[in-house]
C-alpha positions as CSV (number, residue, x, y, z in Angstrom):
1,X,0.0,0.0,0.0
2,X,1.1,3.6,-0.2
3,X,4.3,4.4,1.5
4,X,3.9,7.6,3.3
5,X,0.5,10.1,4.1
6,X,1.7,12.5,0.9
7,X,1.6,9.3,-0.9
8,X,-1.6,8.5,0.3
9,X,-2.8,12.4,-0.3
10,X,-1.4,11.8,-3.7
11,X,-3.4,9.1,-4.0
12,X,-6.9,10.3,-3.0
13,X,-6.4,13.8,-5.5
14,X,-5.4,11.7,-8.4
15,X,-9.0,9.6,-7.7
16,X,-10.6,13.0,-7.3
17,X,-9.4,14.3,-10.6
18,X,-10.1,10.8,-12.4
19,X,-13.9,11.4,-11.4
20,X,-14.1,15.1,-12.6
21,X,-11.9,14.4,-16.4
22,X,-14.8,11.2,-16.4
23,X,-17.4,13.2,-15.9
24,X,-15.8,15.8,-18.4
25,X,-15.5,13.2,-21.2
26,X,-19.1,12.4,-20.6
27,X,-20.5,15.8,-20.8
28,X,-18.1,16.6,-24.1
29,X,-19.7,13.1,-25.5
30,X,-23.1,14.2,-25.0
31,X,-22.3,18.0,-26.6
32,X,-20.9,15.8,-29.5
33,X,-17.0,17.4,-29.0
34,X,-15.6,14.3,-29.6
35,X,-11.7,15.2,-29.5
36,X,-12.4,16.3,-26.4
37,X,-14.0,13.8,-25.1
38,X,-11.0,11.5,-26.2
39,X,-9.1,13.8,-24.9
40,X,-10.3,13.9,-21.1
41,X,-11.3,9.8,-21.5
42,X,-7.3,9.3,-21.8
43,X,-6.7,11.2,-19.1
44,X,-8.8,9.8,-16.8
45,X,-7.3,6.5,-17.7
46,X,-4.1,8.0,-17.1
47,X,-4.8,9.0,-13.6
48,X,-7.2,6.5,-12.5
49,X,-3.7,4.1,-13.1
50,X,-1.6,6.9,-11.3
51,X,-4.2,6.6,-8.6
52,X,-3.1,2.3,-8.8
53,X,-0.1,3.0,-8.5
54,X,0.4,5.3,-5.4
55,X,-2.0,3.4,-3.3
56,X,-0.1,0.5,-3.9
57,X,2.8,2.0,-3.2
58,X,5.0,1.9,-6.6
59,X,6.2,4.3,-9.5
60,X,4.2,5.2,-12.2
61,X,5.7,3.9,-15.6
62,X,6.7,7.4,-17.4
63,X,6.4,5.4,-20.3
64,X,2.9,4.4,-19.4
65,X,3.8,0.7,-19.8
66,X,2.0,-1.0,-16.7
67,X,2.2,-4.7,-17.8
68,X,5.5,-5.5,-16.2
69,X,4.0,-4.1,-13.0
70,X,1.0,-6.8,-13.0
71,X,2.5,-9.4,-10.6
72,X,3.5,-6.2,-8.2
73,X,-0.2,-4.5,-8.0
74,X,-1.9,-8.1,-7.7
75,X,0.2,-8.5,-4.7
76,X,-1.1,-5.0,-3.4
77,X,-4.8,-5.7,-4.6
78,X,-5.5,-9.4,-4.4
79,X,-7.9,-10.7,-7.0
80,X,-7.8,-7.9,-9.6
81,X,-4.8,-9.6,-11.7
82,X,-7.7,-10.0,-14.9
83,X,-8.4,-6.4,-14.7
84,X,-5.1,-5.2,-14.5
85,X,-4.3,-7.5,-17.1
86,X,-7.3,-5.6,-19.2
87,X,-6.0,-2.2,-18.2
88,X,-2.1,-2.9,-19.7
89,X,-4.6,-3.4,-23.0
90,X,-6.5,-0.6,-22.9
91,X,-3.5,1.7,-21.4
92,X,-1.5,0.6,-24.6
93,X,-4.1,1.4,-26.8
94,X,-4.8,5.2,-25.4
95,X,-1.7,6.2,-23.8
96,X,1.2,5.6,-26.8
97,X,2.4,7.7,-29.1
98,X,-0.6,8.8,-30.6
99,X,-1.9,10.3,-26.8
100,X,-1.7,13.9,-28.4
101,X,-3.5,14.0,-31.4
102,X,-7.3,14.4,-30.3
103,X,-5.6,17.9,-28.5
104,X,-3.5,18.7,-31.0
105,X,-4.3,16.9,-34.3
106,X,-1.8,16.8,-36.6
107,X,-0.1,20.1,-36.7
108,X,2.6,19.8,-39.0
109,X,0.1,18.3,-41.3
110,X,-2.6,20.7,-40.7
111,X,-5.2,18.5,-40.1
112,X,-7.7,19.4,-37.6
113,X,-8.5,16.8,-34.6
114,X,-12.3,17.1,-35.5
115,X,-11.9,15.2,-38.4
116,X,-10.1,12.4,-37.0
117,X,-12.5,10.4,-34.9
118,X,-15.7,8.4,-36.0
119,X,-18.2,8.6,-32.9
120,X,-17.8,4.6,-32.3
121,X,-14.2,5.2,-31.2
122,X,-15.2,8.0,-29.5
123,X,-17.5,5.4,-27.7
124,X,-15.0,3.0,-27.7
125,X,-12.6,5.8,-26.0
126,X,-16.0,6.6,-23.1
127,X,-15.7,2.3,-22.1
128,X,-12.3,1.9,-21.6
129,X,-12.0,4.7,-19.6
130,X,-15.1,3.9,-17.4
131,X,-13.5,0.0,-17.2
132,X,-10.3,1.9,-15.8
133,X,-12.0,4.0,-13.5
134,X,-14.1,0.9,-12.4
135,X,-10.7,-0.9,-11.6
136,X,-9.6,2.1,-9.4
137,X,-12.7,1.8,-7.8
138,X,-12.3,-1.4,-7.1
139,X,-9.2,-0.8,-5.5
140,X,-10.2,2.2,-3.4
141,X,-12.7,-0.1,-1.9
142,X,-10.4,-2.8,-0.7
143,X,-8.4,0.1,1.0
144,X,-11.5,1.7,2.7
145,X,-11.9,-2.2,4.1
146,X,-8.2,-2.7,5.2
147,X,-7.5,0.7,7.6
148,X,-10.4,2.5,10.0
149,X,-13.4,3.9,8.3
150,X,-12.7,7.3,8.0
151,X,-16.2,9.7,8.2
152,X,-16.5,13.2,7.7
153,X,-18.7,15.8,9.4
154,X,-19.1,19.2,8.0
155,X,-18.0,22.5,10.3
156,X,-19.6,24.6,8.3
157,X,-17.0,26.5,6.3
158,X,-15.5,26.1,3.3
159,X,-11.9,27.1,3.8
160,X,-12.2,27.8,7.2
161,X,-11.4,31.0,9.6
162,X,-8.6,32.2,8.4
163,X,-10.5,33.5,5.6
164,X,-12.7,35.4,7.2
165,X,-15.7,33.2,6.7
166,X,-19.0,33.0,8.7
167,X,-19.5,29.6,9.5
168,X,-23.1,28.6,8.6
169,X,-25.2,29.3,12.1
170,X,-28.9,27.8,10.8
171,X,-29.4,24.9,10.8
172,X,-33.7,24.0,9.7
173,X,-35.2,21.1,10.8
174,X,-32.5,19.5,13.5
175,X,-31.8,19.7,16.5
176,X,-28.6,18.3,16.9
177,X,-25.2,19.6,15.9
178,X,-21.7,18.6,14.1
179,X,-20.3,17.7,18.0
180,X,-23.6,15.3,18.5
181,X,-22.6,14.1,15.2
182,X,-19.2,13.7,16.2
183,X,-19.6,12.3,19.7
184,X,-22.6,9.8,18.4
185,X,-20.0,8.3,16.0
186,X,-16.9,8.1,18.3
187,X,-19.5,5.7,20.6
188,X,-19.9,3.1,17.5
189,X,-17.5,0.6,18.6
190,X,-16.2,-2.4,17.0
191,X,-16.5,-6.2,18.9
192,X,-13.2,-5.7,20.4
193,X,-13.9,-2.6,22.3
194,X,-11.9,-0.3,19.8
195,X,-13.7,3.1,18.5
196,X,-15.4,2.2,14.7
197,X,-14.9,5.3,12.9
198,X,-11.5,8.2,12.5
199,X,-13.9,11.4,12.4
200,X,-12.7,14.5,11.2
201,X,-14.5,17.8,10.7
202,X,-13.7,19.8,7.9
203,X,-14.5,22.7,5.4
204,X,-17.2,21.8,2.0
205,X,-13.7,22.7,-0.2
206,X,-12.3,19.7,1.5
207,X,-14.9,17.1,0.5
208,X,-12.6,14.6,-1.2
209,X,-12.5,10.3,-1.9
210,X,-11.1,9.7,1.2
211,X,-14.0,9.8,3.2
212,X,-16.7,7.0,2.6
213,X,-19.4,9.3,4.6
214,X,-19.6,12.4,4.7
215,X,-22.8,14.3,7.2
216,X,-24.1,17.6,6.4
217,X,-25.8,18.1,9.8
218,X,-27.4,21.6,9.3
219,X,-30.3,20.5,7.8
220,X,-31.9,22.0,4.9
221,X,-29.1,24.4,4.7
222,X,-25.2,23.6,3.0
223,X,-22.5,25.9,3.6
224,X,-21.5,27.5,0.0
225,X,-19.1,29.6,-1.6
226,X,-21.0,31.3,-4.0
227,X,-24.5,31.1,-4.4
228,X,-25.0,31.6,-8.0
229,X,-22.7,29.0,-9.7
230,X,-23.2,26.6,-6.4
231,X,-19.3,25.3,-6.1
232,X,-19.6,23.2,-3.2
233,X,-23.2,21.7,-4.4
234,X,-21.3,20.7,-7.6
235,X,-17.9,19.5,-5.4
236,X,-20.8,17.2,-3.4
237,X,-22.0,15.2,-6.4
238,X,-18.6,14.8,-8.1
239,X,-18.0,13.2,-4.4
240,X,-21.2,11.0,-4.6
241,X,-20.6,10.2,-8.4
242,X,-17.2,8.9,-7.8
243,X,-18.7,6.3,-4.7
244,X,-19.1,8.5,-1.7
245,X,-22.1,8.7,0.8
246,X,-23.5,12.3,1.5
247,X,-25.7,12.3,4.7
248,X,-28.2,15.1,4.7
249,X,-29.7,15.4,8.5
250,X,-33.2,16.9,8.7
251,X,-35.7,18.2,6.4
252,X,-35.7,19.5,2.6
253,X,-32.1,18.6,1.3
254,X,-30.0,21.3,0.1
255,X,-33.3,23.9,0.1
256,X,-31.3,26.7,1.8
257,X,-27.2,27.3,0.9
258,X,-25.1,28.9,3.8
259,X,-22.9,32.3,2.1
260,X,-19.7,32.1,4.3
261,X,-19.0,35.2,2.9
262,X,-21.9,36.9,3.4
263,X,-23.3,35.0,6.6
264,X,-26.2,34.6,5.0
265,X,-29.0,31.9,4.6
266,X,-29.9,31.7,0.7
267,X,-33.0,29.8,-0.5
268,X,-31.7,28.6,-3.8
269,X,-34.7,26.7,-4.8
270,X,-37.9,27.6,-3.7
271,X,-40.0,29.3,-5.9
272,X,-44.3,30.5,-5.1
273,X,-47.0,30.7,-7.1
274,X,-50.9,31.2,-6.3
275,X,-52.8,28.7,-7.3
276,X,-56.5,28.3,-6.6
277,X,-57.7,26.4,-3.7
278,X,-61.1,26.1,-4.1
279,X,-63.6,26.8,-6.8
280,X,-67.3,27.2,-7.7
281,X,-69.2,27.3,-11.1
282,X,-71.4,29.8,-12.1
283,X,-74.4,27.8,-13.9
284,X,-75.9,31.1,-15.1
285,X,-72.8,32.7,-16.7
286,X,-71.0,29.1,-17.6
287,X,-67.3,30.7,-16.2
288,X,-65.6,29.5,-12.9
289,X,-65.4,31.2,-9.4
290,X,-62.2,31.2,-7.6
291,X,-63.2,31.2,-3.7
292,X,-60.0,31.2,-2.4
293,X,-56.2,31.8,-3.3
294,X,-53.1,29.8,-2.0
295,X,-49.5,30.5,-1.6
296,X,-47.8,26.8,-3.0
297,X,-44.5,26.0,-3.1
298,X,-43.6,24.0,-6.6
299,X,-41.1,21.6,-5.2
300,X,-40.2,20.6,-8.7
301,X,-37.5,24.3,-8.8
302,X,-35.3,22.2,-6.3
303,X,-32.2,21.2,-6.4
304,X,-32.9,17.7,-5.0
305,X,-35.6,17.8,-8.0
306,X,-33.4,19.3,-10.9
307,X,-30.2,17.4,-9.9
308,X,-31.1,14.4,-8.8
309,X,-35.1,13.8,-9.8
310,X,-36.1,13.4,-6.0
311,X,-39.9,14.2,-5.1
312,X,-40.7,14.7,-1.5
313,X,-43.8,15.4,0.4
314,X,-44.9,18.8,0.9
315,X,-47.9,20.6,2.9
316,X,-51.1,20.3,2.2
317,X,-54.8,21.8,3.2
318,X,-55.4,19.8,6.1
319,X,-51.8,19.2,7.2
320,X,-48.7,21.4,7.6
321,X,-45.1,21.1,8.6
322,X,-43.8,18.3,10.1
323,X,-46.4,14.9,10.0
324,X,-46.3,12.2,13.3
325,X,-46.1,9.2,11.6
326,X,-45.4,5.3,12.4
327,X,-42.5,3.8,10.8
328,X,-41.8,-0.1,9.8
329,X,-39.4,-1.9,7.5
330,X,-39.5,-4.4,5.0
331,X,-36.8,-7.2,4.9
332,X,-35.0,-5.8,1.7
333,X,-34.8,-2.2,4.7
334,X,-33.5,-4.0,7.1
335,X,-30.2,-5.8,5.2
336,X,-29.6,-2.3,3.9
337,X,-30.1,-0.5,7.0
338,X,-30.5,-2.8,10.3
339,X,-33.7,-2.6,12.4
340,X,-34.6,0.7,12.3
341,X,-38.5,1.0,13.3
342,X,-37.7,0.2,17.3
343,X,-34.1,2.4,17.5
344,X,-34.6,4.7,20.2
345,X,-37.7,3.4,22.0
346,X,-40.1,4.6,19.7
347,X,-41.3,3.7,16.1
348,X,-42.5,6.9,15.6
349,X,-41.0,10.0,13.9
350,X,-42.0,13.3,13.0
351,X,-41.9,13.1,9.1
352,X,-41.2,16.4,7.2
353,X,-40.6,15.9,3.0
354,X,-39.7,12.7,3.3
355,X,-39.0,10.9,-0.3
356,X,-41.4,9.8,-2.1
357,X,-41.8,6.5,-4.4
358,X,-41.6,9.0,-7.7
359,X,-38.0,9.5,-6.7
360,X,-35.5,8.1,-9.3
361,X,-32.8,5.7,-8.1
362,X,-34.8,5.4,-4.6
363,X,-33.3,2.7,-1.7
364,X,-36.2,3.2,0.3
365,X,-34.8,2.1,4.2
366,X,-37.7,3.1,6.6
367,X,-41.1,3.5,5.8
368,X,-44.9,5.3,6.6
369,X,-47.9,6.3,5.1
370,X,-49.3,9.8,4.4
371,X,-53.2,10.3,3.6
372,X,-52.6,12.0,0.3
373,X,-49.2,10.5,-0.9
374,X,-49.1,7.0,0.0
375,X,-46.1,4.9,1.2
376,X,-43.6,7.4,1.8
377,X,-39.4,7.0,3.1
378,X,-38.6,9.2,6.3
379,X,-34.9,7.6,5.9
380,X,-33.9,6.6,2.4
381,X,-30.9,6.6,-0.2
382,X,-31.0,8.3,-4.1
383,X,-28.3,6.3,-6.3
384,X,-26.0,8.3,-8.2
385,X,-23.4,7.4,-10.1
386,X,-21.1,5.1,-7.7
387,X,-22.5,6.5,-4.6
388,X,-25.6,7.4,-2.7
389,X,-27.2,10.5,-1.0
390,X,-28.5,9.3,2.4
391,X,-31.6,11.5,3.6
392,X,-33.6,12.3,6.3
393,X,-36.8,13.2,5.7
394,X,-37.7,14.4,9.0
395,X,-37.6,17.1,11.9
396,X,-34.9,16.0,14.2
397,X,-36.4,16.8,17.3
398,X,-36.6,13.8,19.5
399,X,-33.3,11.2,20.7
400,X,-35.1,8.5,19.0
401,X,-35.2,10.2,15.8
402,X,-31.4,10.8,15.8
403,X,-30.4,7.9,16.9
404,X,-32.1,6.3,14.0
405,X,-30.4,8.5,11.5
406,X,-27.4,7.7,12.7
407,X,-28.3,3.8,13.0
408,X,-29.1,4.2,9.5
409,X,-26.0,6.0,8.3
410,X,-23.5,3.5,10.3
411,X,-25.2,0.1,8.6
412,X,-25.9,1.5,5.6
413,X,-22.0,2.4,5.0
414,X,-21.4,-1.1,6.1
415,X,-23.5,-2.4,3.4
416,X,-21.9,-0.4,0.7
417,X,-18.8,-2.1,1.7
418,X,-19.7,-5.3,1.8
């Protein structure tokens, strides 16, 4: 494994970037730029190898000739000798002598890169790379296994004090701070008496591979750089994509961002109309009476809507805020997630826009039932990419509703794992 913790550090960055030139190629592919998308595919490969390398400890090839190096990384990552095997191939293929020409072209020649690639290589180009990054994957996994889980709880910065932030100081729909966080996870304890979990509490610019969980625990709110172009929401889903679990504590994920430089609270994703609440028709003039007028909030302008296709519940005539409902758990829950229902002394929790089955990619992990919406998930996961957004659909008021959440955030990283 990797020598030193700058190896290690090395390591983790050179994951990070594999994710974002990934993603890069993918976006390119879908704008049809396909040098560029050949481009940023053979540079993933290239660093999702470098990322091989220095977790395992050895030199990176300058040549970018890996094959000799087989027997060495099978040693450091048992049962991956086929896929290395297949990443010598495809590294051969995208990394020679012809590496430069989808940025370059041939210059000397004058021909243009554009006209150089038929879209099935450029297909070709997209698989390799995600068989590459799947092998790094692979191998960031078995490390996350062999040393103590690492977990992350956000302090609500981004770089921190010395720049003159305001941390975020709101925190909707929980009670219960980053140090409850932090002490709840330090009392998980392994069968031998030694603490689970290495916690650390850091910035939103320091979400990074690393850390197979990371909590948010202020709630509907997220601490953010910049409002407008939403940094540190985009730095969160590059870290789910690539295989990391993002805990949001309490209410209506990501409805409110934090400005650390403002120390303000933002609502970046609610937007009202009136609609009509009730109305009556006029049988003498044949038109339609509107009795009454409501403020409604169109859930569908979110973020957890418009970046991940999540649906939650929402308020309705008879019933606002936060819902008292009874909880249970099928079988499928309870592998996923343990025995939820009973954590705490009490199967009962105060719901508030919890997930709903319209969500895409939906792990439900607890359940109840809402007069108007149906089964609906107070605790649940959304799949995206390698990873999973963990929510919590509900006002963190009570012990037993914490100490569900973080029931649910402890077995449910354990099942990722396994």
């Amino acid at each position: 494994m990797a020598r030193s913790p700058q190896q290690q550090d090395l390591a983790y960055w050179y994951v990070d970037f594999t994710i974002k030139l990934l993603r890069l190629a993918e976006q390119y592919f879908i704008e049809c730029r396909y040098p560029e998308t050949i481009d940023s595919a053979q540079d993933a490969i290239e660093f999702a190898l470098k990322a091989i390398f220095e977790f395992a400890g050895q030199q990176y090839p300058q040549i970018h000739e890996i094959s000799r190096r087989i027997p060495n990384l099978s040693n450091s990552f048992p049962g991956l000798t086929h896929e290395f095997s297949r990443a010598a191939i495809l590294s051969s293929r995208w990394l020679g002598s012809t590496h430069a020409i989808p940025r370059y072209g041939q210059q000397r020649l004058g021909v243009a890169p554009r006209t150089l690639f038929p879209k099935r290589e450029v297909r070709q180009a997209l698989r390799d790379s995600r068989e590459v990054y799947r092998l790094m994957m692979k191998c960031l996994t078995q490390i996350k296994r062999q040393f103590s889980r690492r977990v992350a709880i956000l302090d609500g910065y981004v770089e921190g004090r010395r720049y003159r932030e305001q941390p975020c100081s709101t925190a909707p729909y929980t009670n219960y701070s980053c140090n409850q966080w932090r002490q709840a996870f330090e009392s998980i304890l392994l069968p031998n008496g030694n603490q689970k979990y290495d916690i650390s509490e850091i910035g939103a610019a320091n979400i990074n591979s690393r850390y197979p969980m990371i909590i948010n625990p202020f709630g509907e709110a997220y601490p953010e750089k910049d409002v407008e172009k939403r940094p540190m929401f985009n730095r969160i889903k590059d870290y789910v994509w690539g295989g990391g679990i993002f805990v949001t504590a309490g209410g209506f994920a990501f409805f409110y961002a934090w400005d650390v430089t403002e120390g303000t609270e933002t609502p970046i994703s609610e937007t009202r109309t009136l609609v009509p609440s009730s109305i009556l028709w006029n049988r003498q003039t044949g038109q339609a009476i509107i009795q009454q007028m409501t403020s409604a909030i169109e859930f569908t302008g979110t973020l957890l809507w418009k970046e991940l296709g999540a649906l939650t519940t929402s308020d309705t005539q008879n019933q606002q805020g936060s819902f008292l409902m009874q909880v249970s758990q099928t079988r499928s829950d309870q592998r996923k997630a343990g025995n939820l229902a009973s954590i705490g002394g009490s199967s009962d929790v105060q719901e508030f826009r919890a997930l709903r089955s319209e969500t895409r990619n939906l792990i439900p992990l607890l359940r109840g039932t809402r007069s108007g919406f149906g089964e609906v998930y107070p605790i649940a996961a959304i799949k995206y990419g390698q990873g999973y957004f963990l929510t919590n659909g509900m006002n963190l008021i009570s012990t037993s509703e914490f100490e569900k959440s973080v029931f649910a955030a402890d077995r449910f990283l354990n099942w990722t794992l396994r």
